[in-house]
C-alpha positions in Angstrom: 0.6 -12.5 39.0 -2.3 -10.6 37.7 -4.8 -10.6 35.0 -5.2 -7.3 33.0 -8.2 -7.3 30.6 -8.6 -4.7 28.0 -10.3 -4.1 24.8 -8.6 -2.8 21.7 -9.6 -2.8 18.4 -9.9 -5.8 16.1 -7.3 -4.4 13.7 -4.9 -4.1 16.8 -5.5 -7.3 18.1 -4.4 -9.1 14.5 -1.1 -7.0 15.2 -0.8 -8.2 18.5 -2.0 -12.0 18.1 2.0 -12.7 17.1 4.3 -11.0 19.9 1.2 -12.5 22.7 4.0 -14.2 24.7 6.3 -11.0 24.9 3.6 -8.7 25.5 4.7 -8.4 29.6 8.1 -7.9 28.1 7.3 -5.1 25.5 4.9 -3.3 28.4 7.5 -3.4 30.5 9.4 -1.4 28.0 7.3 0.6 27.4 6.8 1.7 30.4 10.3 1.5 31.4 11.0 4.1 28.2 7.6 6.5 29.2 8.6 7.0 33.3 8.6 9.9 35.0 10.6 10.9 37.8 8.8 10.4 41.2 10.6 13.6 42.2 10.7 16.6 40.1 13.3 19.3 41.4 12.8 23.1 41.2 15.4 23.1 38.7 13.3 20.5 36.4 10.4 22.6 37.0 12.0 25.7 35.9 13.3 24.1 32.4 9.9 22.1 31.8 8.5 25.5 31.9 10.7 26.7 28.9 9.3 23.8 26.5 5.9 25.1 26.2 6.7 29.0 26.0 7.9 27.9 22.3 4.7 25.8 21.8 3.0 29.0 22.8 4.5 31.2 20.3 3.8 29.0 17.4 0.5 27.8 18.5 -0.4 32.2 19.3 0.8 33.0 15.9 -1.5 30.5 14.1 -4.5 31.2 15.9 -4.1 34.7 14.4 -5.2 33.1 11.1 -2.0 34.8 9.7 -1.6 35.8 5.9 0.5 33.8 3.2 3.1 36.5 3.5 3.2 36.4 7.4 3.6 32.9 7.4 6.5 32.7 4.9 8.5 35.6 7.3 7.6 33.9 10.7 10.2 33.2 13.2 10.7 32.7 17.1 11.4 35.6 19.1 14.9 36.5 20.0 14.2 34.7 23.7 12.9 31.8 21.8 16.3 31.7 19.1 18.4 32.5 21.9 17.1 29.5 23.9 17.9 27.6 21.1 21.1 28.4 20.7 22.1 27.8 24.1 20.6 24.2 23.7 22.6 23.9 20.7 25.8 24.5 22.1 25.3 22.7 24.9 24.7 19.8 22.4 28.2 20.7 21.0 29.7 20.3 24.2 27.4 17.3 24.7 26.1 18.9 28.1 22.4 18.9 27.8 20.3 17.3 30.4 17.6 14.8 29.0 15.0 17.8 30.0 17.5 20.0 27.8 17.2 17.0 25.0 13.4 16.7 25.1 13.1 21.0 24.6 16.0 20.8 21.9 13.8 17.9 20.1 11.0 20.8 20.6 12.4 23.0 19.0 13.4 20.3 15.8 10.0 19.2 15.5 8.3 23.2 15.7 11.1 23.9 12.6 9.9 20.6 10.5 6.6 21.9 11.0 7.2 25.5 10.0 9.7 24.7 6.9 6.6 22.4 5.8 4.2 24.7 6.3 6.0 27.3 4.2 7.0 24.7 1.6 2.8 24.2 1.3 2.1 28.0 1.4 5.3 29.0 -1.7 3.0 26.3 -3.6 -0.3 27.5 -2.7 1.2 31.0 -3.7 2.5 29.4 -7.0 -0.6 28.0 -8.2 
């Protein structure tokens, strides 16, 4: 067996002083849950490339410094929606790869993001 030393801060280490006998267990998991595939196929490639075109958009459109009115009317492209709603029936039919799952969670987390940063700019509008 091996001894792995590392530091962390004090705050963590109070956190950790209670699970210290199950930390091989819990790294284990955790690196168990965070594994990549050793081989990634074309196919793979090709979807992992879709995940950050969406990114892009967003992330493009707020660089722009856009206006309160721009904000409020944003939405995805047609090639972005349309991804989306081939990800979301596929989720009907409960087809989706776990590289389809990780782009649909994407997509979920972009539209949390947007609805709360038009929420913040109606109320900035408001004031």
């Amino acid at each position: 067996m091996v001894q792995l030393t590392i530091q962390i801060p004090d705050e963590l280490a109070i956190r950790l002083e209670p699970l210290q006998s199950r930390l091989p267990e819990l790294l284990w998991q955790l690196v168990e849950e965070n594994s990549v595939p050793a081989v990634v196929s074309p196919e793979t490639q090709v979807e992992l490339a879709n995940v950050p075109n969406v990114y892009q958009e967003v992330i493009d459109f707020l660089i722009r410094r856009p206006t309160p009115e721009e904000i409020i009317n944003f939405k995805v492209s047609s090639e972005n929606q349309m991804r989306l709603q081939s990800l979301l029936q596929k989720n009907r039919e409960a087809k989706l790869s776990p590289i389809e799952l990780a782009e649909l969670d994407v997509y979920q987390q972009l539209e949390i993001i947007m609805i709360l940063l038009k929420a913040r700019t109606y109320s900035l509008i408001l004031q």
